[in-house]
Structures are given as structure tokens and as C-alpha cells.
VOGU-3710 file (C-alpha; in Angstrom, 3 decimals, decimal comma):
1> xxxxxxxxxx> 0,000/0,000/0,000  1,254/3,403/-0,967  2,577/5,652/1,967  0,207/8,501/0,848  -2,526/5,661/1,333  -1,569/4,615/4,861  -1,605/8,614/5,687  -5,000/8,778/4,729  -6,269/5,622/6,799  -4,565/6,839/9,614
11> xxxxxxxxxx> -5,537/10,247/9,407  -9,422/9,226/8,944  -8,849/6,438/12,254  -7,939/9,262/14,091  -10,810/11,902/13,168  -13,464/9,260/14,320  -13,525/9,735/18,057  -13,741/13,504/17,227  -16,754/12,775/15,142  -18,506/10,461/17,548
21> xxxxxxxxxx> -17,980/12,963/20,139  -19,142/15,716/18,331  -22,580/13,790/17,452  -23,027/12,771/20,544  -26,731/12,708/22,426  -28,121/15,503/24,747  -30,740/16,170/26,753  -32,724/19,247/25,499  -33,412/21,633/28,191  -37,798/22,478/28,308
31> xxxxxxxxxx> -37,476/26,100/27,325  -35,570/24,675/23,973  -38,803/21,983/23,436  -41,292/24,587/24,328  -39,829/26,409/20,845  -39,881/23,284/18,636  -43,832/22,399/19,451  -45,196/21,056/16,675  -42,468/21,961/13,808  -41,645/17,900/12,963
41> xxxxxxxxxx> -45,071/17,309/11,474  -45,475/18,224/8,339  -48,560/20,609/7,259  -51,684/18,879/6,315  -50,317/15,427/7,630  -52,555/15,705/10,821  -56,003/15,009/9,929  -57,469/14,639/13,048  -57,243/15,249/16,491  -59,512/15,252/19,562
51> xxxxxxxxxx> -59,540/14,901/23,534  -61,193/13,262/25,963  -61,570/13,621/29,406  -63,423/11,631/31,998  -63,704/12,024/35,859  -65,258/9,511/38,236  -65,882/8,762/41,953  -67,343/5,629/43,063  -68,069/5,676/46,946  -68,154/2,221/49,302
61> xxxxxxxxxx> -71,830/1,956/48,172  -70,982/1,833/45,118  -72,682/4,573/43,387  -71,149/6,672/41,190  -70,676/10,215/40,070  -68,755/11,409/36,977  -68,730/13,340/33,614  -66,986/13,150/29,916  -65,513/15,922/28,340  -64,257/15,542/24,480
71> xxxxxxxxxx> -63,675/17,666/21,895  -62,625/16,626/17,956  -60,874/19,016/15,726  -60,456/18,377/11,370  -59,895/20,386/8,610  -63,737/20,855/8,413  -64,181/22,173/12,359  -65,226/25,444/12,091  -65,281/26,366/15,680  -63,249/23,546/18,431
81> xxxxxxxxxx> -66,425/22,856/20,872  -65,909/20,753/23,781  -69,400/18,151/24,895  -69,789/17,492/28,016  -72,091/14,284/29,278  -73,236/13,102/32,859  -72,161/9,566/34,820  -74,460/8,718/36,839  -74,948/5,547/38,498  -76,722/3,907/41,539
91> xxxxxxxxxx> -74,841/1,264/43,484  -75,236/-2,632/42,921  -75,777/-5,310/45,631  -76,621/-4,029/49,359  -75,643/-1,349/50,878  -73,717/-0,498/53,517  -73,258/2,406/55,592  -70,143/4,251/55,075  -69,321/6,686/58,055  -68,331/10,871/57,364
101> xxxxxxxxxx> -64,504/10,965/56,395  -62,418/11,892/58,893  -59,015/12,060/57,370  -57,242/15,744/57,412  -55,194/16,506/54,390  -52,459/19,865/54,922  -50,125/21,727/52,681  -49,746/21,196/49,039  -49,791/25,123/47,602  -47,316/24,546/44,880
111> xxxxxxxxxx> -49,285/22,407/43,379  -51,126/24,734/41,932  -48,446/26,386/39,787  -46,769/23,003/38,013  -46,453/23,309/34,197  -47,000/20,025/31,884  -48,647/17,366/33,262  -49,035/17,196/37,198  -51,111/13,998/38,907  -51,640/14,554/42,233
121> xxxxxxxxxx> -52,851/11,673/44,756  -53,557/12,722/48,780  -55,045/10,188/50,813  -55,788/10,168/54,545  -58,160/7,128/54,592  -58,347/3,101/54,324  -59,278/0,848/51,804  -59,084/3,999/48,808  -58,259/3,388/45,373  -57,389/6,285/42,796
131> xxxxxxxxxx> -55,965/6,482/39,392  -54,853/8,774/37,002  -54,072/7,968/33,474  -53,032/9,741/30,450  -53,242/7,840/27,074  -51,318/9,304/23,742  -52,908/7,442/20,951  -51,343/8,140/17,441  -53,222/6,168/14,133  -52,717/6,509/10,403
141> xxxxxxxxxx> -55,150/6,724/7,863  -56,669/8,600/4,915  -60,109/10,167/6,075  -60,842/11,402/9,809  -62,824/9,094/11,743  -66,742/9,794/12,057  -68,052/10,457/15,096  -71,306/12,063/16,899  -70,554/14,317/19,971  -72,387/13,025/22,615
151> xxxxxxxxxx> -73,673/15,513/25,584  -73,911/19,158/25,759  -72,063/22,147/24,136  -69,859/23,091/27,038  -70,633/27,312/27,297  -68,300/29,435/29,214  -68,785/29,972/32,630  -69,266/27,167/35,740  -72,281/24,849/35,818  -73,485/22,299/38,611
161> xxxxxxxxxx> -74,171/19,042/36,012  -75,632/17,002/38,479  -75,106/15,033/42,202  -76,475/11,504/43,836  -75,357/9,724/47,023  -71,732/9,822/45,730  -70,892/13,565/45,547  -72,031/16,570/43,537  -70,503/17,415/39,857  -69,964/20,835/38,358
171> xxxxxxxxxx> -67,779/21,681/35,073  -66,158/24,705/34,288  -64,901/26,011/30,886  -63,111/29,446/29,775  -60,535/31,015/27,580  -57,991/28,788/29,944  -58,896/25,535/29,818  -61,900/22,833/30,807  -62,463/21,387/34,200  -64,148/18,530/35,799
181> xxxxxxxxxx> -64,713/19,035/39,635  -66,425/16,133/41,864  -67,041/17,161/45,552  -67,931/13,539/47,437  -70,569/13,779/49,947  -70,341/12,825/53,497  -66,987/14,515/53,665  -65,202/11,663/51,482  -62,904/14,018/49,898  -63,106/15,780/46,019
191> xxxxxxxxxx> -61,322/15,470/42,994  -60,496/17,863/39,907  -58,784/17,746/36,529  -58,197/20,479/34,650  -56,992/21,138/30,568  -55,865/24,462/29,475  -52,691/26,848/29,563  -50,246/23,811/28,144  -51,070/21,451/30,663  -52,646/18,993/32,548
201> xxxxxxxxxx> -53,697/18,779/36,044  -55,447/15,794/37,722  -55,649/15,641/41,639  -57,059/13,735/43,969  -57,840/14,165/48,054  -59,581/11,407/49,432  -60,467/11,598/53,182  -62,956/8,783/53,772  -62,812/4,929/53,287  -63,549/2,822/50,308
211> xxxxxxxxxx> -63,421/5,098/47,718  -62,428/4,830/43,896  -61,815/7,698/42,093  -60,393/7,956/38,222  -59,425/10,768/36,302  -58,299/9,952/33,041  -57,530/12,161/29,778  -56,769/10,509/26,215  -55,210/12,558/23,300  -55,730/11,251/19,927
221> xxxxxxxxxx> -54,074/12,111/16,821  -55,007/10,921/13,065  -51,897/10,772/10,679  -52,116/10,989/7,146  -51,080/7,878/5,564  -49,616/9,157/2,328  -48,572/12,658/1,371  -47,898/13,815/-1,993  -44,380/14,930/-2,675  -45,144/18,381/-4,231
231> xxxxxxxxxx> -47,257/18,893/-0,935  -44,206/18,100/1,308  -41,534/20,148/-0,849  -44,163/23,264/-0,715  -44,460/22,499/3,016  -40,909/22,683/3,554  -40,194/26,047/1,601  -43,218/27,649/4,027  -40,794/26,595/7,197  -38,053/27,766/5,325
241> xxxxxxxx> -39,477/31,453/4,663  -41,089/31,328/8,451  -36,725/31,326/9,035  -36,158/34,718/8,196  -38,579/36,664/10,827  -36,415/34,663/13,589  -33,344/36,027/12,231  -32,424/32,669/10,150
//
């Protein structure tokens, strides 16, 4: 092999740890992915998106109080409008008393400024059980799926939807968000979750016995299948020109 050969291989050898280093991983700090939201789907891929929200409490009689909140957005939506609909269900087998809750539950006023998504469990009683889920479902397809909303128009402002034996329900919706709030009877404890200003909040304070309480939100997204190639070149000059009012 020729010495100018050799000079190459090792000069190449020795440029790879430099390389490897310079591509290596790193974390991104929040305040950098707060700025790229949404900029690594291409326009006109998303097709469909909606939310749904439900809230329940379930006390040791087993009857239950709750709501669902969803909303659907598509390139026809005029206006996003989130429904609202009623749980309401009477317990199942025979009752049994369930004394007041006695539990005290202190503290916790930072809680109310968290950013993202914050689930919050207090409990100062026996036998409880509480979840709270969050569900990210991405599909592909061609044509938005067809669905009916079910419930009410949710109009700004606070309303009282409805109460039984398990606790009373109210909903609230304005410019910052949509909230379920369930206040337990018989001083079992409450719950809340809350969408609106870039987050999530679901929290919990039970302060009886025998309680189960869920809050659960699902996001679901509808991908395009196929895009057109002329559709994702003109896509790309728009981000491209969108560069120069940043300074780019």
C-alpha cells in the first residue's frame, strides 16, 4: 500500500472519536422543546385530532358520580367545541353504611403552579383506590374518523351538572382551559382535573374509606397515511421562509 494511502487511513482512524464525540446525544433543556412544538409534522399530515376527558368517583356503596368531556378538531371544524355528558350511576348489591370521612389533608400550595402534566394523589383514609391515566394514541389513515358528539355544548362559565349519594358534579370552561370538579358527599374528599394553559392537572384528596376515584384524559391524533411529494416540498419552503422573521 502506498505511503500517501496509509496517511489517509490513519488520518481518517484518528478523526473518528472527534466525530462520535461531536454527534453525541443531549438532553434538550424544556425552554428549547417549548420552541420546537409542533415543527416535525409536516402541514396537512394531521387530519385529526380530539380529547377526551373523563372524571369519576365511586363511593363504598358503590354509586357513582362522573362526567366526559371531548372535543374533535379536522380540517372541516369550524369552531373547536368541547361536549360534556353526565355519569351517573346507583350502586349494585346491598348497601352499607359508610361513616363521614375523617381524614385531614395539609399543605400542598405549589401544586397549583406546576407546568406540563401534574397527577396529584392525597389520601388520609383506608381501603381507597385512585388512578390517574393519560393515554397518547397516534393512528394513520386517509379520512378522519366519524363520530357524533355526545352531551352538551360546554358554554363558558361554571355549571353544577348534576349530584347523587356519591358527591355533587360541576364543570367549568373558559378562555384557559376545561375542568371537571367532583365534591364527594359525606366529607369523602373531592377530585379535579383540569386542561388548558399547556397542561394537565389531575388531583385527587380522598379523606374517607372505600373510595375509587379515576381521572383519566386521552389525546388522539389521526396521521395521514400518504402525502404527496409536491405537498411536502411546498411544506418545507413555508418553514423555510417562516426562518427569516427569527433572524435565520
Amino acid at each position: 500500500m502506498k505511503t500517501s494511502t496509509w496517511l489517509a487511513v490513519v488520518c481518517l482512524a484518528a478523526s473518528l472519536p472527534l466525530q462520535a464525540e461531536t454527534f453525541k446525544p443531549i438532553e434538550l433543556k424544556d425552554q428549547e422543546l417549548a420552541n420546537l412544538r409542533g415543527r416535525y409534522v409536516m402541514p396537512g399530515r394531521i387530519i385529526s385530532f380530539g380529547v377526551v376527558m373523563t372524571s369519576t368517583w365511586q363511593n363504598a356503596n358503590g354509586e357513582v358520580i362522573g362526567a366526559t368531556s371531548s372535543m374533535q378538531i379536522q380540517q372541516s371544524t369550524i369552531k373547536p367545541q368541547f361536549y360534556v355528558s353526565m355519569i351517573n350511576q346507583k350502586g349494585s348489591g346491598t348497601p352499607r353504611g359508610q361513616g363521614p370521612g375523617t381524614g385531614s389533608v395539609t399543605g400542598g400550595k405549589g401544586l397549583n403552579s406546576t407546568e406540563g402534566v401534574t397527577q396529584i394523589v392525597r389520601a388520609a383514609g383506608d381501603h381507597n383506590l385512585a388512578y390517574n391515566g393519560v393515554d397518547i394514541n397516534v393512528s394513520k389513515g386517509n379520512k378522519a374518523p366519524t363520530t357524533q358528539p355526545q352531551g352538551e355544548a360546554l358554554a363558558a362559565g361554571s355549571k353544577v351538572l348534576g349530584a347523587n349519594a356519591a358527591g355533587a358534579l360541576s364543570v367549568s370552561s373558559s378562555g384557559t382551559g376545561v375542568q371537571l370538579n367532583i365534591n364527594a358527599n359525606n366529607n369523602q374528599g373531592s377530585t379535579f382535573q383540569r386542561l388548558g394553559q399547556g397542561g394537565l392537572m389531575q388531583n385527587t384528596t380522598l379523606l374517607g374509606a372505600g373510595n375509587q376515584v379515576r381521572n383519566l384524559t386521552s389525546l388522539n391524533v389521526v396521521l395521514r397515511d400518504n402525502v404527496s411529494a409536491a405537498g411536502s416540498v411546498s411544506g418545507n419552503l413555508d418553514q423555510l421562509k417562516g426562518l427569516r422573521t427569527l433572524g435565520f
